[in-house]
N, C-alpha and C positions, 0 to 999 in steps of 0.2 A: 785943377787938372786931375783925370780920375787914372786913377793909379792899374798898372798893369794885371792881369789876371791872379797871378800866382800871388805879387804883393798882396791885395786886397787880400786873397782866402787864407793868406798867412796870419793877417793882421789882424780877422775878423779869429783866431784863434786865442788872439792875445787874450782874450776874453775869458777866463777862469770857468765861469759859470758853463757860457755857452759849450767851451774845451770839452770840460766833465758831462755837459749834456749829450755830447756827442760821441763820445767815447760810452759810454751807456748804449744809447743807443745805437752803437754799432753791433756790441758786442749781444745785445739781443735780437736784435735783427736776423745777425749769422745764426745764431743759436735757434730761432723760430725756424729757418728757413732749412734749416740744415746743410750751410754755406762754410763744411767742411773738407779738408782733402787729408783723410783718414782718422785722426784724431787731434788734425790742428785747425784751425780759424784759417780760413781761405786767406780773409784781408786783418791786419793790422795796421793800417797806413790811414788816419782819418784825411786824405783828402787825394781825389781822383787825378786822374792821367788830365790836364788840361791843352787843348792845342786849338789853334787858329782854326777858320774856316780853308783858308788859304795854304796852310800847311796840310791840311786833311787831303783836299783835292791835290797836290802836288805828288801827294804818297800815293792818290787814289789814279791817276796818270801813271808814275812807273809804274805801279803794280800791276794792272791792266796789261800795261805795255810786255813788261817780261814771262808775264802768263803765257800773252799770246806766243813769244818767242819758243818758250818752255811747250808749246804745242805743237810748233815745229819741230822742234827735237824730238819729240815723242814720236811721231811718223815718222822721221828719219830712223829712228829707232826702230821701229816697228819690221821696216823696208831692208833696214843693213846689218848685218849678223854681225859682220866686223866691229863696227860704230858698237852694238845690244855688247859686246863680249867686255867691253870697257866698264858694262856693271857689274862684272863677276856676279851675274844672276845664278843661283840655285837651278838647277834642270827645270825642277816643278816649278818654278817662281816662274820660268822662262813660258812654261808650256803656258800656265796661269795669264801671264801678257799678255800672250798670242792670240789667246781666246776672242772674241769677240763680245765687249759686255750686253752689246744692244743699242747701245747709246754713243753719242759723239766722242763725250769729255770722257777719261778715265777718272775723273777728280772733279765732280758734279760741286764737292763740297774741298776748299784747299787753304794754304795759309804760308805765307813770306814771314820767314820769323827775320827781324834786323834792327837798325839801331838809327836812331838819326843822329848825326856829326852838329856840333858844334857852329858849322856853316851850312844848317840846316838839310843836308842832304840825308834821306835814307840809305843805307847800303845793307841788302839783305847777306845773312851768311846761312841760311837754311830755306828750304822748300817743304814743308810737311805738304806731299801729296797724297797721303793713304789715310791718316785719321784723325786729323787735327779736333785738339778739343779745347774745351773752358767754353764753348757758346750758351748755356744752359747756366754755367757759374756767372758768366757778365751779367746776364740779364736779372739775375737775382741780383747779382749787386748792386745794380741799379735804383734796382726797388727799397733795396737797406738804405744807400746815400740819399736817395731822395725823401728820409725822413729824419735822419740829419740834420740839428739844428743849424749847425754850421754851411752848410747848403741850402739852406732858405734860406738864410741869409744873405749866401752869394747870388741865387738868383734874384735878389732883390736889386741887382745894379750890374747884372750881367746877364744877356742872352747865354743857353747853354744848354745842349741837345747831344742827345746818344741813340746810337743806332741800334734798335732792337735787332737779335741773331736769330736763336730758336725759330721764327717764322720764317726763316732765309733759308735756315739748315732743311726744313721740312719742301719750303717752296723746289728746294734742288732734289730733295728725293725723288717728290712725289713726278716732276720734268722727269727724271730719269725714268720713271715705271711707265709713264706715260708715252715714252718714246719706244719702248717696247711692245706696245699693245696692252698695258696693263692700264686697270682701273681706277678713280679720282676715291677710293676708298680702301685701299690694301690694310692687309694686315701684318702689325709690322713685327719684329724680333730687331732688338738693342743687343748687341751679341757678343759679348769679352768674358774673360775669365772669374771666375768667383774669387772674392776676396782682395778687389782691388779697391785702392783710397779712390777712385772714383765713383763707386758705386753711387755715389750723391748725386752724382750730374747725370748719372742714368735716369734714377728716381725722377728728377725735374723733366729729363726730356718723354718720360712714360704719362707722368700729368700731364704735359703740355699736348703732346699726340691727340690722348685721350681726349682734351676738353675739344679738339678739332674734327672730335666722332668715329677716332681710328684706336681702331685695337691694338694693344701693343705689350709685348710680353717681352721681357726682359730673362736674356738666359745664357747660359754658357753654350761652348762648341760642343761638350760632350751631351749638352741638350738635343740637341738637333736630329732627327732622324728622316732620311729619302724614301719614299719609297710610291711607285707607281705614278711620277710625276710630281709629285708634291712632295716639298718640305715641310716638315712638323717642326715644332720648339715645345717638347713637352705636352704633346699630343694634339696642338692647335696650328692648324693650318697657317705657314706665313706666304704672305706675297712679297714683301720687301725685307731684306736684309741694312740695318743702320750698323755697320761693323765698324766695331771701333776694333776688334781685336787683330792685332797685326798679322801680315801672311808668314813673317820668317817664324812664329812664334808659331802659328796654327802649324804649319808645316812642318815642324817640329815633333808632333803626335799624326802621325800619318790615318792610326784610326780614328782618330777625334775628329779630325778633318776632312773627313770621307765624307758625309754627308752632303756639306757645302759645297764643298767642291764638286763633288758630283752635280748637284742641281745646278749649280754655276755655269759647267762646263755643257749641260746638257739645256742650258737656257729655260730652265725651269721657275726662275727666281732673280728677282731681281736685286741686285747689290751694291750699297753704295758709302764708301766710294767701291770702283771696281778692283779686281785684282790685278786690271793692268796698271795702276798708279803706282805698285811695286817701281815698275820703269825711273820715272822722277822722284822718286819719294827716296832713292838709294844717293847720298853725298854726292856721286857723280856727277850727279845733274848739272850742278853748279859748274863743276870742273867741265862740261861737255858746253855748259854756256860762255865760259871766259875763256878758252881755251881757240886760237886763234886759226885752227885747224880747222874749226867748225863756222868760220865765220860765212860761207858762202848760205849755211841754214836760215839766216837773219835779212829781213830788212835793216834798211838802214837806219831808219828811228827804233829796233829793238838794237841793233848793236852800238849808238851811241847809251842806249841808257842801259844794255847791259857794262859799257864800259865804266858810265856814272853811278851805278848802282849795286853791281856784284863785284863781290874781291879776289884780286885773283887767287883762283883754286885749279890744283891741278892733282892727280892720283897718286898717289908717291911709287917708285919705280926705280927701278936705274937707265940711266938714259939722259938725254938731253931733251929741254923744252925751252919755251921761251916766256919773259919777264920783261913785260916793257917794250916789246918787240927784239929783246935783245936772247941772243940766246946763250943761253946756260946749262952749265951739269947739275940735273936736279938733290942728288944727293950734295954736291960740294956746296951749293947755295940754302939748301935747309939745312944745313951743319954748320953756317955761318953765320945765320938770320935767325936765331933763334928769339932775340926779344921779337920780334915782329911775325912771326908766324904761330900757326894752331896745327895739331895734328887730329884728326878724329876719323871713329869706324865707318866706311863705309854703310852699314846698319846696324845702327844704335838710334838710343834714343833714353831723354833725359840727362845727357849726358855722361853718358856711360865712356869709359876710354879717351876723353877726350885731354887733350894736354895744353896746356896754354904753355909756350915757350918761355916766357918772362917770369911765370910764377917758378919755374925750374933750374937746375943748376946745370952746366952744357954736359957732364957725365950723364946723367940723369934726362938731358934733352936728345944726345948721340943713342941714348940705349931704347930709352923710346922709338927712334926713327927706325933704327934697325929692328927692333919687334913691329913696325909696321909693314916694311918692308918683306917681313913672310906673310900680312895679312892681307885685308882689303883695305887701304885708307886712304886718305884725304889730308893734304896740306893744303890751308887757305892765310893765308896773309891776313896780318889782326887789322881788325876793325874798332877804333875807338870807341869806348861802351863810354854816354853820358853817364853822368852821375847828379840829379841834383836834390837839393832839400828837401824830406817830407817829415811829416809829424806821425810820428812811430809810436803805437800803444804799447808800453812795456807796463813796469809796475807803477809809472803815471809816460804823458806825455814826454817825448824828447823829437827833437829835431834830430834828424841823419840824415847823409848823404848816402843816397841808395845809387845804386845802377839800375837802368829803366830801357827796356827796350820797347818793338812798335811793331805789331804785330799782324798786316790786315788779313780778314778771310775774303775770300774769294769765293761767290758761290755763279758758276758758270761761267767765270772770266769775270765777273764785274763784282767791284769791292761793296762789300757792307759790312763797317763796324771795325774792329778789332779786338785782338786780346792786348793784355799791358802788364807787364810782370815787372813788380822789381825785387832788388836785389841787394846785400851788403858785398859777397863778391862780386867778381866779374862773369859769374857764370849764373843767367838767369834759369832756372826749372824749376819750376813746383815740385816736379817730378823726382827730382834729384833731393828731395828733402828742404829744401831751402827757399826761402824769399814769399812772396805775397802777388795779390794777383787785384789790380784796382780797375774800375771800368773806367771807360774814355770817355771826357765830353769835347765837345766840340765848341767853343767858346766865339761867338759872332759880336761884333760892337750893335747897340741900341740905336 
């Protein structure tokens, strides 16, 4: 009887030779590829995210599902100033939404960051709608494990397939410029701050553009100049904006920002994702999804699976809400619940301010609550982070129990691919300094 996925690619490890052939060859792989995130190795983990065919599509069903939901909230949004004011938007972020980008989706290109449980369910605790990344790092990864002694191996007794990104990410721009009136050949500008550990995954998506016959210049905001209808990036005319740089950050240098936004706002330029993604992309979201007040926004198959899917989140406040359909005073029950709940910023990112209740002691959890309580934040009820075995490159092989979450992008509502981060704590980010980033295969029986 052939033995289950993971057993096999463990077993096929046992193997000394093959291990150190593998481990080699990872670590040249990254090194050729430049499959870095600042001056660390993207992956140490010699063996990928594995899941069913059946599990894929089951993730690829909610997710679908709650996008759509999450687009009805957005036009409610849009419609109700009341409902918009529960994001504590910035003036300009506000005016920024209101805008009109051109196009349908504000979030051409998106991603459910969450975890799946134990009784296989997904439950997402984050929405990156404004600039979700790593699609440019997967697919390079890809390319390292597939030469992998230890994966030709396993494909030798196992179907197992990954969803290429990069062409998804492009395929959504290029819809969006095209829904505009713009042309199947723009010129693009990749647009973030100098000096950041992603510059790598820029590099890959400036080749990738490139080999597809599209110009593309990679540049900061203070690059960018308006003027007479056109945006410049360093004196080259762009048509499409690939913005990975966030708006609370760009709006933060009011003249650095002027450019863009001007041509944004004046529909000179197309940009994606847009500036109305601010909208969902702020914690809220979540909390506007599970939040019971809101239910008339939903069908009835988005609010069973936002029920099965999302945790309850709610804004922190003084006041009463409800848990379970029951209701409560929300300070008295996050001052009681602390192994079971999370507190985090309305916008942040990488995990910036976030507090897991159980890593804390309740002085230390009470004192938190009430510094959120002057700010903007978010309590969401914990979500079981798996954890299971991988073979960890240190100074040789070792087995760990990482934390692994399950990432899908979304590119115009419909899923292709994911990211897969793991982790030794409970808090998975690259970005936050810590953990590793492995591509998914999707594993079918022969």
């Amino acid at each position: 009887m052939r033995s289950d996925p993971l057993t096999a690619y463990h077993g096929l490890l046992e193997d000394p030779a093959l291990a150190q052939e593998s481990v080699l060859a990872l670590a040249e792989g990254q090194r050729a590829r430049g499959l870095v995130f600042g001056d660390r190795p993207l992956c140490v983990v010699l063996r990928p995210n594995l899941i069913s065919a059946r599990q894929y599509e089951e993730i690829t069903a909610a997710s679908e599902t709650l996008y759509a939901a999450l687009g009805r909230l957005e036009d409610a949004l849009l419609q109700d100033e009341d409902l918009r004011r529960e994001l504590d938007l910035d003036p300009r972020e506000e005016r920024l939404a209101l805008a009109d980008p051109g196009f349908s989706t504000a979030s051409p290109a998106a991603r459910l960051d969450g975890f799946v449980g134990e009784d296989g369910v997904i439950r997402f605790v984050e929405y990156n709608a404004e600039s979700p990344a790593g699609m440019a790092y997967n697919d390079e990864l890809v390319e390292v494990f597939e030469t992998l002694p230890v994966m030709q191996a396993f494909r030798r007794s196992f179907l197992a397939r990954t969803v290429p990104l990069r062409d998804r990410q492009l395929a959504a721009m290029l819809r969006a410029h095209r829904a505009r009136g713009g042309g199947d050949r723009p010129s693009i500008a990749i647009v973030d701050w100098r000096g950041l550990p992603t510059l790598t995954e820029f590099e890959m998506f400036e080749r990738f553009f490139g080999s597809q016959g599209l110009r593309t210049i990679i540049c900061a905001p203070e690059d960018l100049s308006y003027s007479r209808g056109r945006l410049h990036a360093a004196g080259t005319a762009v048509d499409l904006v690939y913005r990975r740089v966030l708006t609370s950050e760009l709006l933060a240098r009011d003249d650095v920002a002027r450019p863009l936004v001007s041509a944004y706002l004046a529909g000179d330029v197309t940009v994606v994702n847009s500036f109305r993604s601010k909208l969902l992309h702020k914690k809220m979201s979540l909390a506007l999804l599970s939040d019971d007040r809101c239910e008339r926004l939903y069908s009835a198959e988005q609010r069973a699976a936002i029920e099965r899917h999302i945790p309850w989140t709610r804004k922190v406040r003084e006041g009463h809400t409800t848990h379970g359909r029951r209701a409560v005073d929300l300070a008295e029950f996050v001052i009681a619940n602390r192994r079971h709940l999370v507190l985090k910023p309305n916008d942040e990112y990488g995990g910036k301010g976030v507090v897991l209740g159980w890593t804390v002691d309740q002085h230390e959890w009470e004192r938190a609550f009430l510094a959120a309580l002057t700010s903007s934040y978010v309590v969401q009820e914990r979500v079981p982070v798996p954890r299971h075995p991988f073979p960890v490159v240190l100074d040789q092989m070792h087995f760990l129990d990482l934390s692994i979450d399950h990432d899908p992008y979304l590119f115009w509502g419909k899923v292709h691919g994911c990211l897969t981060r793991l982790s030794s704590s409970a808090l998975l980010n690259v970005t936050a300094g810590a953990g590793s980033v492995v591509p998914t295969y999707i594993v079918e029986p022969t």
